[in-house]
C-alpha positions as CSV (number, residue, x, y, z in Angstrom):
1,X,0.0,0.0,0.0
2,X,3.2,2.2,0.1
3,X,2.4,3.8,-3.3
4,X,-1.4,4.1,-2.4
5,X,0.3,6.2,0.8
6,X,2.2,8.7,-1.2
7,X,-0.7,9.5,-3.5
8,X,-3.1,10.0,-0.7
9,X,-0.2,12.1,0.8
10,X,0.4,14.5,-2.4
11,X,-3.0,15.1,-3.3
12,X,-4.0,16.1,0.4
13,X,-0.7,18.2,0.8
14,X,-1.8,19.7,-3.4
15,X,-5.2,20.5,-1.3
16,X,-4.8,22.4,1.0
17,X,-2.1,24.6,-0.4
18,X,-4.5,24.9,-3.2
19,X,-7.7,25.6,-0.6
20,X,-4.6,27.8,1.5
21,X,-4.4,29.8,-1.5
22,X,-7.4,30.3,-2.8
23,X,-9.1,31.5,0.9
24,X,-6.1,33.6,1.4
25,X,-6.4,35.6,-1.9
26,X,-10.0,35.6,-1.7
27,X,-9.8,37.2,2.0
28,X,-6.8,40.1,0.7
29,X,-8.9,40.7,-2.0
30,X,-11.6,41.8,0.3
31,X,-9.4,43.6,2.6
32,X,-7.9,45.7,-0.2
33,X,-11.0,46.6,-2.0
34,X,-12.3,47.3,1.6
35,X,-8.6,49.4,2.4
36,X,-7.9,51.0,-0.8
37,X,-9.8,54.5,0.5
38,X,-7.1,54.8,3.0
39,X,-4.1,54.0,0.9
40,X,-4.9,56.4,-1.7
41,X,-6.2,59.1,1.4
42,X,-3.2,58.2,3.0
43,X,-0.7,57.8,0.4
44,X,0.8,54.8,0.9
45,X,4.0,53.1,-1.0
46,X,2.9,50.1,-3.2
47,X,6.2,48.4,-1.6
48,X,4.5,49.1,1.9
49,X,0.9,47.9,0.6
50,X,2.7,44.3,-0.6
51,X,4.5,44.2,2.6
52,X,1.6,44.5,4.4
53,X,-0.7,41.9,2.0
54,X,2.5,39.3,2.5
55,X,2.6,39.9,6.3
56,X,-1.1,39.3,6.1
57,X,-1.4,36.5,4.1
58,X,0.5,34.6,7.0
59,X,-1.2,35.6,9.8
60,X,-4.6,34.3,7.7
61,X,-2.3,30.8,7.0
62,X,-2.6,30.4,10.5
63,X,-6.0,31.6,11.1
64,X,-7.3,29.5,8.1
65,X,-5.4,26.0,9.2
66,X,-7.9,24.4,10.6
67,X,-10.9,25.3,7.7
68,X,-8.3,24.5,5.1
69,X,-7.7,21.1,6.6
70,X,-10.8,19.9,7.1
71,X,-11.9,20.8,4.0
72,X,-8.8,19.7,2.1
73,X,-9.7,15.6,4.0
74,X,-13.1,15.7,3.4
75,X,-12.7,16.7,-0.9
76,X,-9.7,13.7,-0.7
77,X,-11.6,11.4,1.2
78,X,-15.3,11.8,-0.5
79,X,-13.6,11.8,-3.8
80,X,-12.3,8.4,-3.0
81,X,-15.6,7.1,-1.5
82,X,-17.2,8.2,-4.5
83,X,-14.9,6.1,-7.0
84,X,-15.5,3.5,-4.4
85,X,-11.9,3.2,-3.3
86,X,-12.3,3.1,0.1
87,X,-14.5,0.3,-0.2
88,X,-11.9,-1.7,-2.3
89,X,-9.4,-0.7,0.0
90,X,-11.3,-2.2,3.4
91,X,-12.4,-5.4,1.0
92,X,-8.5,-6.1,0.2
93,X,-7.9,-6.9,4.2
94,X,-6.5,-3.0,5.2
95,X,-7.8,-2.0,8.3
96,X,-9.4,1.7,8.7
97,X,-6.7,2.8,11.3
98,X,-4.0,1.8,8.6
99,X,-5.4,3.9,5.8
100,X,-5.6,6.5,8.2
101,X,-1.5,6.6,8.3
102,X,-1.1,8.5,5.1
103,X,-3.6,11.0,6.1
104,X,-2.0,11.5,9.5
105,X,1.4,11.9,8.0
106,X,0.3,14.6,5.6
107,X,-1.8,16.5,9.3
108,X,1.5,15.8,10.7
109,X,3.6,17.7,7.7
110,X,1.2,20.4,8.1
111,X,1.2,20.9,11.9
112,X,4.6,20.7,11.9
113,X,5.3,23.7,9.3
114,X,2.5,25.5,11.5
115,X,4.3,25.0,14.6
116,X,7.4,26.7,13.1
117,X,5.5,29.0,11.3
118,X,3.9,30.0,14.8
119,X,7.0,29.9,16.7
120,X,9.5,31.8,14.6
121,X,7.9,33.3,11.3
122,X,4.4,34.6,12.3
123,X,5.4,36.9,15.0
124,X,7.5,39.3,12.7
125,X,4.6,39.1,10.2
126,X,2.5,39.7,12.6
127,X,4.4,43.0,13.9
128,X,4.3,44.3,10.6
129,X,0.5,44.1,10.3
130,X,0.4,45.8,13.5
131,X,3.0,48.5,12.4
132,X,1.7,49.0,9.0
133,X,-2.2,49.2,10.9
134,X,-0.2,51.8,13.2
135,X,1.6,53.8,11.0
136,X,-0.9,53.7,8.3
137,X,-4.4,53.5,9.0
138,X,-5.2,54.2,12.4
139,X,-5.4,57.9,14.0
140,X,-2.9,59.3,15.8
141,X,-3.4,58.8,19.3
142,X,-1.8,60.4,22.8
143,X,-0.6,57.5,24.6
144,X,-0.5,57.6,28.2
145,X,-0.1,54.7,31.2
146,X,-1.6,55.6,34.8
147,X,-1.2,53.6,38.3
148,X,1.6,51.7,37.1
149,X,2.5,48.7,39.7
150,X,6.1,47.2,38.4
151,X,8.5,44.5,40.5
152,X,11.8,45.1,39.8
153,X,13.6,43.6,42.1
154,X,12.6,40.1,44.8
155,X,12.3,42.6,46.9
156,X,11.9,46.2,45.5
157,X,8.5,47.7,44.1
158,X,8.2,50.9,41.7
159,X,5.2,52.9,41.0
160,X,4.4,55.5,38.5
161,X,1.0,57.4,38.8
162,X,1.3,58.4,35.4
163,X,3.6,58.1,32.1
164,X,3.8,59.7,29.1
165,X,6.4,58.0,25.8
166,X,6.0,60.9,23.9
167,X,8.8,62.0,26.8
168,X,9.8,59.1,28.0
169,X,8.8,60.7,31.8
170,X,7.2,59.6,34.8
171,X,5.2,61.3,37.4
172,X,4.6,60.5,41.1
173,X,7.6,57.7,41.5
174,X,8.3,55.7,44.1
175,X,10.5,52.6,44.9
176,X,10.3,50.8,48.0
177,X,11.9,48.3,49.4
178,X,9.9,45.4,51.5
179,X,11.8,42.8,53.5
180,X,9.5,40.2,55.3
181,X,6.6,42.6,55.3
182,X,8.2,45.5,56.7
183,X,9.4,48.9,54.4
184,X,13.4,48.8,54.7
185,X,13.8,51.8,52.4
186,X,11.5,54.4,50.3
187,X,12.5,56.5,47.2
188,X,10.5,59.3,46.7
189,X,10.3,61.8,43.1
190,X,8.2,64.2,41.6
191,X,9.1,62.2,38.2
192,X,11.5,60.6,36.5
193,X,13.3,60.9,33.0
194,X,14.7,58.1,30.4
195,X,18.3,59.8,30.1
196,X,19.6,58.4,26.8
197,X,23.1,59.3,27.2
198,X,23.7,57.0,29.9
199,X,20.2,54.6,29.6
200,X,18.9,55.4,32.8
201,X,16.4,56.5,34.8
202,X,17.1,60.1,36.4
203,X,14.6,60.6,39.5
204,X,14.3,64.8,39.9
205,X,13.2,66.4,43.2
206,X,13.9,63.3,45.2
207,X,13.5,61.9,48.6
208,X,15.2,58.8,50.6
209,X,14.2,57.2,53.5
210,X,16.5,54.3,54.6
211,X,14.3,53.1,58.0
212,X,16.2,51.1,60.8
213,X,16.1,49.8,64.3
214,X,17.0,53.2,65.8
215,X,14.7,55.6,63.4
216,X,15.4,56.4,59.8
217,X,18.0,58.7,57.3
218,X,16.3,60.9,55.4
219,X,18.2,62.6,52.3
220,X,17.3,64.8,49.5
221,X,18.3,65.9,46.6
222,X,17.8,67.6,42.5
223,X,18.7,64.7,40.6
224,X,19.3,60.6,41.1
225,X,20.7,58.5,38.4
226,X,18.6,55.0,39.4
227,X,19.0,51.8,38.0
228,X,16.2,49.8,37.1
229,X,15.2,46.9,35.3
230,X,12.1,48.5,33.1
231,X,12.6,50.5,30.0
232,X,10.9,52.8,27.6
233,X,9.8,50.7,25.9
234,X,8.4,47.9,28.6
235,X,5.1,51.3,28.5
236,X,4.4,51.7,25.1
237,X,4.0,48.3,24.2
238,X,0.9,47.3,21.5
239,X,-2.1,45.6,22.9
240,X,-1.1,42.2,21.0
241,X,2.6,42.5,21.9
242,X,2.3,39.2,23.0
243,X,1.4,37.5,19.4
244,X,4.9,39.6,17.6
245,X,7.5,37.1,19.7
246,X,8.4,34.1,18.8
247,X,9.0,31.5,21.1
248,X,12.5,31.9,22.7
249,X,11.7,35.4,23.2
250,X,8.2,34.6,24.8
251,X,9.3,32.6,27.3
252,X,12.3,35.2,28.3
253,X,9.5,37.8,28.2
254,X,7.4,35.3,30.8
255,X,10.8,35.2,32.9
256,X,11.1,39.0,32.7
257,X,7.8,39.2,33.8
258,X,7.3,36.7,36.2
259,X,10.5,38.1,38.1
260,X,8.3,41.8,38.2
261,X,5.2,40.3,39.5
262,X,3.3,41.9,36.7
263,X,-0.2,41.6,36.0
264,X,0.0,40.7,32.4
265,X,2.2,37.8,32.2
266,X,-0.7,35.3,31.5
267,X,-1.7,36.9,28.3
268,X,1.8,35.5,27.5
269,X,1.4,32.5,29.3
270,X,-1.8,31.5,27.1
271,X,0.2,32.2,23.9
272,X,2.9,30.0,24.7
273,X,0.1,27.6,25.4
274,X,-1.6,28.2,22.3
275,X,1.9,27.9,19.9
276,X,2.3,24.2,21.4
277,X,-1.2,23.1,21.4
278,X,-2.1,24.6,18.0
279,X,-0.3,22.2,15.6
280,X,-2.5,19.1,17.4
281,X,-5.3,20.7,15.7
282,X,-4.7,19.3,11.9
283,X,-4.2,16.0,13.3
284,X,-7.5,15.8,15.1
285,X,-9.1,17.5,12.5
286,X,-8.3,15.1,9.9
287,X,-9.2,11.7,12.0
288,X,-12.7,13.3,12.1
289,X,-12.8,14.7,8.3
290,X,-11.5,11.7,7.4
291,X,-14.4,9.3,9.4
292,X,-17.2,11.5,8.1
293,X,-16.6,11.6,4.5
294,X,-15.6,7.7,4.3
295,X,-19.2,6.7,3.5
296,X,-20.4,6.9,-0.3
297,X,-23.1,9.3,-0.8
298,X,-25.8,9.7,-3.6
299,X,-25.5,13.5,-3.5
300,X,-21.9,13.5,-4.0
301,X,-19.3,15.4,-1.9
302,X,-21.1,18.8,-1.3
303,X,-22.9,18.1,2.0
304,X,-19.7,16.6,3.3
305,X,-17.9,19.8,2.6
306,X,-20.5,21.8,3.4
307,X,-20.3,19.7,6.8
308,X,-16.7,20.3,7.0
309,X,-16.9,24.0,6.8
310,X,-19.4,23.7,9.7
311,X,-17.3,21.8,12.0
312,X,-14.1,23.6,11.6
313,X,-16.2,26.9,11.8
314,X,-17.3,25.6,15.2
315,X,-13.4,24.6,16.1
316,X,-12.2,28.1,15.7
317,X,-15.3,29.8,17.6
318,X,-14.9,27.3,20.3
319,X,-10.9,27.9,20.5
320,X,-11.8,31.7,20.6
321,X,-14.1,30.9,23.5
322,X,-11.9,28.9,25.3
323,X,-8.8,31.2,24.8
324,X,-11.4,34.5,26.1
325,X,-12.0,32.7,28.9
326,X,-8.7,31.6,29.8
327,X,-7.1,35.3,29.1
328,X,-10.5,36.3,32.3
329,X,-8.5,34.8,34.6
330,X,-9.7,31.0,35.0
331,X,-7.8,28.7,37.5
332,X,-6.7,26.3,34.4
333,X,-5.5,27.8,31.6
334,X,-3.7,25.5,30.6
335,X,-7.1,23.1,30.2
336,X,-9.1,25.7,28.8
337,X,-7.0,26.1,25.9
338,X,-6.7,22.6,25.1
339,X,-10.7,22.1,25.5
340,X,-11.6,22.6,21.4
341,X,-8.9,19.8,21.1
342,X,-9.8,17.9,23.8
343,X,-13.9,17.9,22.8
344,X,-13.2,17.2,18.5
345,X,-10.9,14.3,20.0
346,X,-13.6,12.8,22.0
347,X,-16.2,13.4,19.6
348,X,-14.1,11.3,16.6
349,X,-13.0,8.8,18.8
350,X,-17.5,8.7,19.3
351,X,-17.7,8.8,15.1
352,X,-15.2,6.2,14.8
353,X,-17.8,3.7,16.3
354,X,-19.7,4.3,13.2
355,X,-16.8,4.1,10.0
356,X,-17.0,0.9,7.4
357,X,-14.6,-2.1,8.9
C-alpha cells in the first residue's frame, strides 16, 4: 500500500495549499478593495501595501489552518468514497486505522510547518501588520499609562501614577523596598526621566528614606541616576505584543515578567500555550474529516464539505471561546486552551464507532 500512501499524501498536501491559497487571496482581495480608500487618502508606498498583503497572508495561514484542513480531508476522502476506493481498500484486508496513516502523516507535515511557522515566522509578520495598521491606518493617538505597579527587584517595588512615551517621563515615583513585610527603604520623586546618554532613569526632586532599628535617614536631593530593570519601551508596548514574539523570546519575556510580578504575564502564558497546542489541531481535525466523508453518498461530496466547513467553523469559535475565557482569569488555563482539542478528539473517537470495517 506504500504507493497508495504517497498518493493519498500529495493530493491532500496539493489540497490544501490549493484551498490555502485560494481562501487567502479571496480574503486580501476583500481587505484591499475594503482598504484601498485609505491607501490612496493616506498615500501609501505600493512596496509598503505588498509588505503589508504578505505579512497578512500569513497571519490568515494560520487563522485559516484548521478550515483549510478539514476541507482539504473531506474533498480527498469523498472523492475516493465516491470512485469506491475506500470500499476496495477495506475489502482487500487494510484495516481503517491503517489507511488513516497517510492522512495522518500529511496532518502531521502540516502541523509541523504550523508549529514553526507559529513559533518563529508569524510573530515578525504579525508586527508588521500591527505597524503598518499603526503607521498607516489608524489615528494618531496620545498614549498615556496611569497607576503603574512594576517589581523590579525580589524585593523592591516601583510605581508611576502616570507616564507619558511621547517624553519618556514619569510622574509621582516611588520605589520601596519590602523585606519580610516591613518597608526597609522608600525613594521618593516628583518624576523621573529616560536619560539616553547613559540609559537610565534620572529621579528629579527626590526623597530617601532608609528606615532602621533606631529611626530612619532621610536625604534629599535635584537629581538621582537609578537603575532599574524597566525601559521605555516595557510602557508603550501594542495591545497584541504578545502575538509579535516568537518563542525563545516569549518565554524570556514570561521570565522578565514573572520576576516583576506583573499583572499581564498570563496573556503570555496563554500564547505560549496556544503555539504548542495549536499544531494538534490538523491531526484531530483530519481523524474526524476523514471518518465523516468515508461513506459513499448519492449526492456527492457537497454536504460533506458543506459539513466540514461547519465543523471547523465551530473549532475556531470554540478555541476563541476557550482562549477568552482563559485570558479572564480561570484557574486552568492551561485546560481551557486545550478544551476545542480535547472535545473534537472525543467526539471522533465517538464517530469512529460508526466508520465501514
Amino acid at each position: 500500500m506504500k504507493l497508495l500512501d504517497k498518493l493519498i499524501i500529495k493530493d491532500f498536501l496539493k489540497t490544501y495549499f490549493f484551498v490555502v491559497l485560494m481562501l487567502i487571496l479571496i480574503v486580501l482581495v476583500l481587505d484591499f478593495t475594503e482598504k484601498n480608500d485609505a491607501f490612496i487618502r493616506n498615500k501609501v508606498p505600493a512596496s509598503e501595501i505588498l509588505k503589508y498583503m504578505a505579512n497578512y497572508g500569513l497571519y490568515l495561514n494560520n487563522l485559516l489552518t484548521p478550515i483549510t484542513v478539514f476541507i482539504s480531508v473531506i474533498f480527498i476522502t469523498s472523492k475516493m468514497a465516491g470512485r469506491t476506493e475506500i470500499v476496495a481498500i477495506l475489502s482487500s484486508g487494510t484495516s481503517f486505522i491503517r489507511m488513516l496513516l497517510p492522512f495522518f502523516i500529511g496532518a502531521s507535515l502540516i502541523g509541523a510547518a504550523s508549529f514553526l511557522l507559529n513559533g518563529w515566522v508569524l510573530p515578525g509578520a504579525t508586527a508588521g501588520v500591527t505597524e503598518f495598521k499603526t503607521r498607516y491606518l489608524e489615528e494618531t493617538k496620545f498614549y498615556n499609562e496611569s497607576n503603574i505597579h512594576i517589581k523590579v527587584a525580589p524585593d523592591v517595588y516601583a510605581y508611576i501614577s502616570r507616564y507619558y512615551p511621547s517624553g519618556n517621563m514619569g510622574y509621582n515615583f516611588t520605589l520601596e523596598q519590602i523585606r519580610d513585610g516591613e518597608l526597609v527603604a522608600k525613594l521618593s520623586a516628583d518624576r523621573i526621566v529616560w536619560d539616553t546618554a547613559i540609559n537610565s532613569w534620572t529621579a528629579k526632586n527626590w526623597k530617601m528614606r532608609v528606615l532602621h532599628e533606631r529611626g530612619e535617614d532621610y536625604t534629599t536631593g535635584d537629581n538621582l541616576d537609578t537603575l532599574l530593570s524597566i525601559r521605555p519601551d516595557d510602557f508603550d508596548l501594542p495591545s497584541n505584543h504578545h502575538e509579535t514574539l516568537t518563542l525563545p523570546e516569549l518565554s524570556r519575556q514570561i521570565q522578565i515578567l514573572e520576576d516583576r510580578g506583573a499583572d499581564n504575564v498570563n496573556y503570555y502564558r496563554i500564547e505560549r500555550y496556544v503555539r504548542y497546542m495549536s499544531p494538534f489541531a490538523a491531526v484531530i481535525l483530519t481523524f474526524i474529516g476523514v471518518i465523516l466523508s468515508s461513506k459513499k453518498t448519492r449526492g456527492g461530496s457537497g454536504f460533506q464539505i458543506a459539513l466540514g466547513f461547519m465543523l471547523a467553523f465551530v473549532y475556531i469559535i470554540l478555541f476563541l471561546l476557550s482562549r477568552t475565557f482563559a485570558e479572564a482569569g480561570t484557574t486552568y488555563p492551561i485546560l481551557a486552551i486545550w478544551l476545542p482539542n480535547v472535545v473534537f478528539a472525543v467526539t471522533g473517537l465517538v464517530l469512529y464507532k460508526t466508520v465501514p470495517r
